[in-house]
C-alpha positions as CSV (number, residue, x, y, z in Angstrom):
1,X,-18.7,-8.2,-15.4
2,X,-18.0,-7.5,-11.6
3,X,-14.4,-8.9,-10.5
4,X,-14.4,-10.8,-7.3
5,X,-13.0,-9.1,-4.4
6,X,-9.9,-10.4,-3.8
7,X,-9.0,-12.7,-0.8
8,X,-5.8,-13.6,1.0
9,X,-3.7,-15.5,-1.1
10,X,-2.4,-18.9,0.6
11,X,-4.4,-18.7,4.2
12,X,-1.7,-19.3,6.7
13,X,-1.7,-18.6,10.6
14,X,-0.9,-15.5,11.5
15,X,0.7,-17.2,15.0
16,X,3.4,-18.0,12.8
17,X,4.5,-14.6,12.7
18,X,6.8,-14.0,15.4
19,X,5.6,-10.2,15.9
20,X,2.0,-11.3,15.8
21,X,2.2,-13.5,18.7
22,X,3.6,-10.3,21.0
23,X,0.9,-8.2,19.5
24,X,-1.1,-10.1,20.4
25,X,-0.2,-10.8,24.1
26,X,0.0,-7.5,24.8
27,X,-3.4,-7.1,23.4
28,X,-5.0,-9.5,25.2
29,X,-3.5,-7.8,28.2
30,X,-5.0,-4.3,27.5
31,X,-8.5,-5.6,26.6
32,X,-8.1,-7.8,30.5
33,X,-6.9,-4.5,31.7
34,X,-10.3,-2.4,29.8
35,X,-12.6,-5.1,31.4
36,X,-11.1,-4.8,34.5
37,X,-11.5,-1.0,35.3
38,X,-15.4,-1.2,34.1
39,X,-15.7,-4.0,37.0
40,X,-13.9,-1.8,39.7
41,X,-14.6,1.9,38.3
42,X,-18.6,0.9,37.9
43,X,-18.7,-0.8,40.7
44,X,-17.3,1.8,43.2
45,X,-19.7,4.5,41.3
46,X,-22.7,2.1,41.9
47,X,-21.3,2.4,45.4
48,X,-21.8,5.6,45.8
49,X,-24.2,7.3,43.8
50,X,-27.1,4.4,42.8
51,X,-27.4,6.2,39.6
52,X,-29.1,4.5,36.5
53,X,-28.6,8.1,34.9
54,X,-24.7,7.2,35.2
55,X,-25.2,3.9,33.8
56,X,-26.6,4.6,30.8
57,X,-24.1,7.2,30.1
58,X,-21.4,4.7,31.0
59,X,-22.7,3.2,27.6
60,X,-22.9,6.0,25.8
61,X,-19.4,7.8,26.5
62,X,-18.6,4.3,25.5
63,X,-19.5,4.0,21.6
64,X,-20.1,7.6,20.9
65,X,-16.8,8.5,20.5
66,X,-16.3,5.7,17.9
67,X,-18.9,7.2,16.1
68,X,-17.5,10.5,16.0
69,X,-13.8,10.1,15.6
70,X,-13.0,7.0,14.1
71,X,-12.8,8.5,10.8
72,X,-10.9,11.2,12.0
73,X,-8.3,9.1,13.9
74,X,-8.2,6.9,11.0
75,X,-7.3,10.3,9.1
76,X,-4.2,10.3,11.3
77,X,-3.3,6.9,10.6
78,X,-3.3,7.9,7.1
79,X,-0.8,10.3,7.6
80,X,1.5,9.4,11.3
81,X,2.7,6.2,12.9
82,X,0.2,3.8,14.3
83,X,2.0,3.1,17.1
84,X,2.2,6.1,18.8
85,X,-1.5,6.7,18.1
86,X,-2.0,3.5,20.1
87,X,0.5,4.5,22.9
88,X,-1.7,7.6,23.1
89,X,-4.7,5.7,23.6
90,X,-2.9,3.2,26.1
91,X,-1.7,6.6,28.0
92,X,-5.5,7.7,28.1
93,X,-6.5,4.5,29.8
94,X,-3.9,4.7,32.0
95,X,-5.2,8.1,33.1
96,X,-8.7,7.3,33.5
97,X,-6.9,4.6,35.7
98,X,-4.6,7.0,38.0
99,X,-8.1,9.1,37.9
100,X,-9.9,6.7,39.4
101,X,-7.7,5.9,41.8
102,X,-7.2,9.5,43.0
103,X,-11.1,9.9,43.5
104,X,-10.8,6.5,45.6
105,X,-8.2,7.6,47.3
106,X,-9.4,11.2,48.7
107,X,-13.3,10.2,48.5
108,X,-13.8,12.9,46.3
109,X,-15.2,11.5,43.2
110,X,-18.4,13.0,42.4
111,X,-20.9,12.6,39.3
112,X,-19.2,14.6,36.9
113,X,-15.7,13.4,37.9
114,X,-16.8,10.0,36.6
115,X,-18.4,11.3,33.5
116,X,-14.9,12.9,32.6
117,X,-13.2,9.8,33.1
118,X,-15.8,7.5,31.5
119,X,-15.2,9.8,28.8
120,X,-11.3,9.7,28.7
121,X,-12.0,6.0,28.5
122,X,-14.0,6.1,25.4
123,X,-11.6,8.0,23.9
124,X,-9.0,5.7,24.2
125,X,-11.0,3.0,22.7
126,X,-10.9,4.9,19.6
127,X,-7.2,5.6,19.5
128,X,-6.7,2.5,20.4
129,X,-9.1,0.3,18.2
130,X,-8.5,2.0,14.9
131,X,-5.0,2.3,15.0
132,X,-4.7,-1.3,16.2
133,X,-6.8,-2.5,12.8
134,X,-4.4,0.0,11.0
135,X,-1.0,-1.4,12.4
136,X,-2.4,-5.3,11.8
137,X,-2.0,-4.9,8.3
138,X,1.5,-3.8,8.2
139,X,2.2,-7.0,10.9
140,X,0.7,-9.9,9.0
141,X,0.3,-8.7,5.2
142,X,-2.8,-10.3,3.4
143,X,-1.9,-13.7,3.8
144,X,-2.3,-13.7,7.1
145,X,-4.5,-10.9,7.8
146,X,-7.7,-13.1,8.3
147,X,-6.1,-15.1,10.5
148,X,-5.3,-12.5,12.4
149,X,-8.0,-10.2,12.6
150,X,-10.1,-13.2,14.1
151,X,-7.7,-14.2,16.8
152,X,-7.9,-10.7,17.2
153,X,-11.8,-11.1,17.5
154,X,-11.7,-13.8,19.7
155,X,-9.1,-12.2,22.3
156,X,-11.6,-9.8,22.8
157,X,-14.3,-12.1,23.9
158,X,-11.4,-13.9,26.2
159,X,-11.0,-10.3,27.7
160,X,-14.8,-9.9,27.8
161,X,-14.7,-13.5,29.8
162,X,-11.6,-13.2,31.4
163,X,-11.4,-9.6,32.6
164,X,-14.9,-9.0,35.2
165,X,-13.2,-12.5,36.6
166,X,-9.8,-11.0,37.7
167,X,-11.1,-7.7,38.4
168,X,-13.1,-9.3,41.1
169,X,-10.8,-11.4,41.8
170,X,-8.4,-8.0,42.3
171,X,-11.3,-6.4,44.2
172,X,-11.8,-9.3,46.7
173,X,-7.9,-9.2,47.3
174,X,-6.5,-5.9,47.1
175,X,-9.4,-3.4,47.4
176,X,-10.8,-1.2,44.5
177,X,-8.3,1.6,45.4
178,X,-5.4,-0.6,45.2
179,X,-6.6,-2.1,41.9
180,X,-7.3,0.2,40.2
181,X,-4.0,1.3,40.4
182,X,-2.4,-2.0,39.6
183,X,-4.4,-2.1,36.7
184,X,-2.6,0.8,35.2
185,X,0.5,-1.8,34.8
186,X,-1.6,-4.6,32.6
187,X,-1.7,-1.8,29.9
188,X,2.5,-1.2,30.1
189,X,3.6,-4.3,28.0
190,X,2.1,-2.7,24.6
191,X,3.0,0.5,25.2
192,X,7.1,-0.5,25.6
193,X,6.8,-2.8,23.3
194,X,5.4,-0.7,20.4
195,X,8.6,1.8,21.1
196,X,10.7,-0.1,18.6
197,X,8.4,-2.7,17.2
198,X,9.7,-2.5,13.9
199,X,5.9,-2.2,12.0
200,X,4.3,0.7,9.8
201,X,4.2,1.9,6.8
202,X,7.4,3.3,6.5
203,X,8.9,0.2,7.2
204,X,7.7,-0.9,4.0
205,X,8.4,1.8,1.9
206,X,4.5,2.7,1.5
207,X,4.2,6.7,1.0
208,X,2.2,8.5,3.6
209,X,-1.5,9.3,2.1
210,X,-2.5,12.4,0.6
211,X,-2.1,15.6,3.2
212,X,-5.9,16.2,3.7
213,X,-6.6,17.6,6.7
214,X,-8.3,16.1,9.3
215,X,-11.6,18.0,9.2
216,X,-14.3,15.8,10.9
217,X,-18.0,15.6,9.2
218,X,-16.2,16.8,5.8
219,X,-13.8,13.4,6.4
220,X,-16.6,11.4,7.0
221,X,-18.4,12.4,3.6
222,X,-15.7,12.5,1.8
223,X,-14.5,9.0,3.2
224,X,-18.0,7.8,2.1
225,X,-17.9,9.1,-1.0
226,X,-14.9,6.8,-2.0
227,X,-16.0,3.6,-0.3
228,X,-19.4,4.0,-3.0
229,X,-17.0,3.0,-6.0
230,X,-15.5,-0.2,-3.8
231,X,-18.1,-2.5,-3.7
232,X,-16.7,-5.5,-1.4
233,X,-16.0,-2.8,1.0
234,X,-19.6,-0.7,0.8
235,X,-21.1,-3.7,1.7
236,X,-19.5,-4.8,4.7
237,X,-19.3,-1.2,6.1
238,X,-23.0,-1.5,5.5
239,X,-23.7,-4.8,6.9
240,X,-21.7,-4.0,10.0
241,X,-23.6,-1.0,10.7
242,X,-26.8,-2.7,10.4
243,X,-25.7,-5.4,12.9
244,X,-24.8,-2.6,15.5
245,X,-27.5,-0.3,14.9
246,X,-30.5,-2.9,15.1
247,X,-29.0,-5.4,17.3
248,X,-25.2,-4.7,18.6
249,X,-24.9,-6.2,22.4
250,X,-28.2,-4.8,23.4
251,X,-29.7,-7.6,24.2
252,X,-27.0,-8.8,26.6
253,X,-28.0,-5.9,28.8
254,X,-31.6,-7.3,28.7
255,X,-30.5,-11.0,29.3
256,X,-32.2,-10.5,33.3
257,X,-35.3,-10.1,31.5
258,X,-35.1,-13.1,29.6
259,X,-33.7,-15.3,32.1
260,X,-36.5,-14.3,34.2
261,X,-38.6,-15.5,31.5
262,X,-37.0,-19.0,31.3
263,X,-37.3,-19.3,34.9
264,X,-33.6,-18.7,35.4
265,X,-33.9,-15.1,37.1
266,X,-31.7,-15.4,40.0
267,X,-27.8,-15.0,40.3
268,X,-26.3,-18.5,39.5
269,X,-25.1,-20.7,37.6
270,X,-27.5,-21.3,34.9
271,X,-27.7,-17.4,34.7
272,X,-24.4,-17.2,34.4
273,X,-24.4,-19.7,31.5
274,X,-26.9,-18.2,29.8
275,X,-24.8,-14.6,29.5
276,X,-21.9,-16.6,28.4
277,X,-23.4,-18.7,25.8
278,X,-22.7,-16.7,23.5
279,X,-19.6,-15.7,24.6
280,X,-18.4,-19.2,24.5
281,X,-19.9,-20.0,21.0
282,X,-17.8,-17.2,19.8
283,X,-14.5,-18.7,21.3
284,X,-15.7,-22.2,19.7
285,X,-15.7,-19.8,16.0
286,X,-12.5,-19.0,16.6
287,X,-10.4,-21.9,17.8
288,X,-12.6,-24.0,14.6
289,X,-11.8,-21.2,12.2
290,X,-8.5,-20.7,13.2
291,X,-7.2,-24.6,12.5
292,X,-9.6,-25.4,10.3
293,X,-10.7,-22.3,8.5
294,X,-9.9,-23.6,4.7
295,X,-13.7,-24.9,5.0
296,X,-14.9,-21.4,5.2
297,X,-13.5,-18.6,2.6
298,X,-13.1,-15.1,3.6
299,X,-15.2,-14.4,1.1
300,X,-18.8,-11.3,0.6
301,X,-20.8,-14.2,0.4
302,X,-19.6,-16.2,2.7
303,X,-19.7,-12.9,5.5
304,X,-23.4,-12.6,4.6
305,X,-24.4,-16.0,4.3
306,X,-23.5,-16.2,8.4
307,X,-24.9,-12.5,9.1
308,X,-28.1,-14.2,7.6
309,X,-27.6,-16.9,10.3
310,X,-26.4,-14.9,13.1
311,X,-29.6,-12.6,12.5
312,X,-32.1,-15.6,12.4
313,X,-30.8,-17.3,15.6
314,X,-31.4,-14.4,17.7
315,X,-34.9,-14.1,16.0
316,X,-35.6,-17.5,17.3
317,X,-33.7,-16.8,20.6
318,X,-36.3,-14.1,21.1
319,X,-39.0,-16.3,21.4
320,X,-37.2,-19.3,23.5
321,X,-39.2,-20.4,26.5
322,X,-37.2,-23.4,27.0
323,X,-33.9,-23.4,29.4
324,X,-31.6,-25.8,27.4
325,X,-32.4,-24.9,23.8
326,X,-32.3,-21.3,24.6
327,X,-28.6,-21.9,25.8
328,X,-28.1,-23.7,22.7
329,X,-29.2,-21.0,20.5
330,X,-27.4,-18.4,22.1
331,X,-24.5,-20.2,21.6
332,X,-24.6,-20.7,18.1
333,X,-25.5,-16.9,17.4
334,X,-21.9,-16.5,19.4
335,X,-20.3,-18.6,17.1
336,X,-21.6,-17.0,13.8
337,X,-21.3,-13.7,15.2
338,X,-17.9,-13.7,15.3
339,X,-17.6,-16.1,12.1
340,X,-19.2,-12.9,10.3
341,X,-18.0,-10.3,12.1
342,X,-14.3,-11.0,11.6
343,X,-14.7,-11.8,8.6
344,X,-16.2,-8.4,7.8
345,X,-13.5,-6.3,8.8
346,X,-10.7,-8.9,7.1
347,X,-12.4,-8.3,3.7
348,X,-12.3,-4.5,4.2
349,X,-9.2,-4.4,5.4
350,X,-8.0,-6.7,2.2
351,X,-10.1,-4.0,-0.5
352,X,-9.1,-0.8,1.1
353,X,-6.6,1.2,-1.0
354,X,-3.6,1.8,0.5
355,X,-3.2,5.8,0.3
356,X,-6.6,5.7,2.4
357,X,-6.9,2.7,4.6
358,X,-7.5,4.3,7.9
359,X,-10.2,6.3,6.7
360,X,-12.1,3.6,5.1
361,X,-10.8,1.4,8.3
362,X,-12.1,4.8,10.6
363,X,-15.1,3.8,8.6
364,X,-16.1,0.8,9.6
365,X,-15.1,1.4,12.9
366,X,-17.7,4.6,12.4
367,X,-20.4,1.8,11.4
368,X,-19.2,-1.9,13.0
369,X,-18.9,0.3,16.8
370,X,-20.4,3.8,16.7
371,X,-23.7,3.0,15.9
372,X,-23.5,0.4,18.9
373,X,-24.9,3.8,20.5
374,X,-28.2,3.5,19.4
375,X,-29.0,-0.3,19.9
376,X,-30.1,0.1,23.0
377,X,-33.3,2.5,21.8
378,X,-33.8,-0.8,18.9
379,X,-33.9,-3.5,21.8
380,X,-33.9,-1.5,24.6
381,X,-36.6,1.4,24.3
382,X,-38.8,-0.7,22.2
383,X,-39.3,-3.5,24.4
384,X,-39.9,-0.6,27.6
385,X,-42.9,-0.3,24.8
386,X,-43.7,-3.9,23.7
387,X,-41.3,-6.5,25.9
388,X,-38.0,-7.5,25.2
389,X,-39.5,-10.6,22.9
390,X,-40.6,-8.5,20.7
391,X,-38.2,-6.0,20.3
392,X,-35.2,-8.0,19.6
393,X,-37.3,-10.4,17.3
394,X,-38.2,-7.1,15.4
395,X,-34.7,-5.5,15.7
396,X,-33.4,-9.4,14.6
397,X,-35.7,-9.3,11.5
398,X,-34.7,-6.0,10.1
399,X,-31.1,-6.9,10.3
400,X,-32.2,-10.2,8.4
401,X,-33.6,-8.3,5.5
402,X,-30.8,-5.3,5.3
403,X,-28.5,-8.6,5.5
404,X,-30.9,-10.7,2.6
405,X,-30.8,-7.6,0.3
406,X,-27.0,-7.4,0.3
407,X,-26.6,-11.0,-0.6
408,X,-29.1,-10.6,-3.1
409,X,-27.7,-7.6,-4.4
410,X,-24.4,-9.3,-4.7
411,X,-25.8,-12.6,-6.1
412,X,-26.5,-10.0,-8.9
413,X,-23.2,-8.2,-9.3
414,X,-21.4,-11.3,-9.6
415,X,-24.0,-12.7,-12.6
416,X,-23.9,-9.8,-14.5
């Protein structure tokens, strides 16, 4: 007989945790501060060059890098301190920053200027997004580390929400040139704090992992190789990368499409509503989860029972043609979104052995973010073909059935 995974023992808060809390300030900060140079960097580029080209690499210089270095930089979690690999990445976004903000200042950026730094900024995401999962554990411990990675989760959309505000805000005040620079400061707080912050493995006596070397592709194989004997984990690596590769935020950049289609096309506030539907279903998930998250175990059935849900509501989404319930809809696949997705990377974070957690965290990273990079040819380049309707109901469906299978599938492990 299968054992079930195991789950944190005695849920608690991890905003009881007195090192959470600044972890998560400073956090919250960055993630304001990652929002905040898209609005001013993509905006001055717009600005100058009126480049779709540039646009669509802005998304790709994005995820790509998660997809071919988290497992590496989860390698070097494995075997150096997590918070310098996340001072690193805060140094590269301040860079990208300063960079900016040199171009703006001598009007000399030019197209390949800003695909270096768009670059530089990707990179930094990685550093910064593995490492972070990696140093979480070692805050919170199991008991909390639910708790934790969905505060975590829902920061992100407050960044998402919070961050174009202030940076326009910024703009409107101060100038891009000037703001860009001040941004560079919203990413200090982590990096000082992190100098002494007394987290990591050492501090708990763990042993370093095994001295592999970081060798890319071989990493990856080998990395996938081990998560095949850890069931709990496989799956939610798997069900991650499904929900990015069929679906991830593509269908945010089609949302003018579909608010022309409900008769909401122009800039205002129902269009604006209708982007952050979702956005504030997720929030809802978290506050709910957060106080009252004994109703909902972290648990593989549990993470695929809401996938399931997440995956039908945009389905139905897809073929809304009424204002109101389409607002409705979208806010309830925000809410299970993040009900599923945080849950996801709690339960691989709470399976992964020790001597190898930031590969198998580099991992899901790889899948949950990486593969992000192809969406847009799932929602995107198939509705160019069809219409937007029909590629996200089809891209929605197949994430359904890769989502039904693993329930079944598991339904099935724990019977035997």
């Amino acid at each position: 007989m299968t054992s079930a995974a195991p789950t944190a023992p005695a849920p608690s808060s991890a905003l009881r945790i007195p090192g959470y809390r600044t972890f998560l300030l400073t956090f919250m900060l960055a993630m304001m501060a990652d929002n905040i140079e898209h609005v001013i960097s993509y905006w001055v580029a717009f600005q100058k060059f009126h480049s779709a080209a540039l646009g669509g690499f802005a998304v790709v210089s994005h995820w790509l890098p998660f997809l071919a270095f988290s497992v590496p930089v989860g390698a070097l979690n494995d075997r150096f301190d997590s918070r310098r690999l996340i001072q690193c990445g805060m140094v590269l976004f301040i860079t990208a920053s300063v960079g900016w903000g040199y171009f703006f200042v001598t009007d000399s950026l030019q197209l390949w200027h800003a695909m270096v730094l768009l670059t530089i900024h990707g990179c930094a995401g990685v550093l910064w997004g593995t490492s972070s999962q990696m140093l979480l554990y070692d805050i919170v411990g199991p008991a909390s580390l639910a708790s934790a990675v969905r505060l975590n989760a829902t920061a992100r959309y407050l960044g998402v929400l919070v961050g174009p505000g202030v940076g326009s805000i910024i703009m409107q005040v101060l100038g891009p040139t000037r703001g860009i620079f001040l941004n560079t400061v919203f990413y200090l707080p982590l990096v000082i704090w992190l100098v002494s912050a007394p987290y990591g493995r050492h501090f708990r006596g763990v042993a370093t992992g095994p001295k592999r070397a970081v060798r890319g592709l071989a990493d990856i194989i080998q990395t996938i190789r081990d998560v095949r004997g850890m069931p709990v984990v496989a799956a939610m690596v798997l069900l991650a990368g499904a929900a990015s590769f069929f679906i991830g935020n593509s269908y945010q950049a089609q949302m003018p499409g579909f608010a022309q289609d409900l008769g909401h096309g122009d800039p205002g506030t129902a269009y604006t509503l209708l982007l952050g539907a979702d956005a504030a279903g997720a929030l809802l998930a978290g506050i709910l989860l957060e106080t009252r998250g004994s109703w909902l175990p972290t648990a593989p059935a549990s993470a695929l029972k809401i996938a399931l849900l997440w995956g039908c509501s945009l389905f139905t989404f897809s073929f809304m043609r009424v204002y109101p319930v389409a607002i409705f809809v979208l806010f309830l696949a925000g809410f299970f979104e993040l009900s599923f997705s945080s849950m996801t990377q709690a339960l691989v974070q709470l399976n992964a052995p020790d001597s190898i957690r930031g590969r198998v965290l580099g991992l899901f990273s790889m899948s949950a973010s990486g593969l992000r990079t192809f969406s847009g040819v799932t929602v995107g380049l198939l509705g160019s073909i069809t219409n937007t309707h029909v590629s996200l109901a089809v891209s929605a469906l197949a994430f359904v059935i890769v989502a039904g299978t693993l329930l079944f599938l598991r339904r099935r492990q724990e019977m035997a």
